[in-house]
Steps between C-alpha positions, in 0.01 A plus 500: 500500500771212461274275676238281325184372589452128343153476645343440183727231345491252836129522537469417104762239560249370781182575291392706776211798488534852658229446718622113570854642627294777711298246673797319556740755674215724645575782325240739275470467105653845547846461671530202320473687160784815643721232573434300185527812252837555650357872680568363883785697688531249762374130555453345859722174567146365670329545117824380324516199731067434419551540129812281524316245689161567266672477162795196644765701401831709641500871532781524216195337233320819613725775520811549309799796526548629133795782471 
């Protein structure tokens, strides 16, 4: 899939846990691991927007188009 999932990088730029981030955005340890393994078909704008906000960053330092 040409689109990557930076999840991992920004929350280790941040210094931030799993379970931190999940507590944060209201989302399980679960969902938070699809989407941060890169295995999540689709992403809400409502969760992009709370990670965004949880992590102070823009959508573009979490996703990325790669061809």
């Amino acid at each position: 899939m040409p689109i990557i999932v930076n999840l991992d990088v920004m929350m280790a730029k941040r210094k931030m846990s799993l379970n931190e981030l999940s507590d944060k955005v209201g989302l399980t340890l679960s969902n938070l691991s699809i989407l941060k393994t890169g295995k999540a078909k689709a992403i809400r704008f409502s969760t992009l927007e709370a990670i965004c906000k949880a992590l102070d960053c823009q959508p573009a330092d979490v996703l990325e188009y790669v061809k």
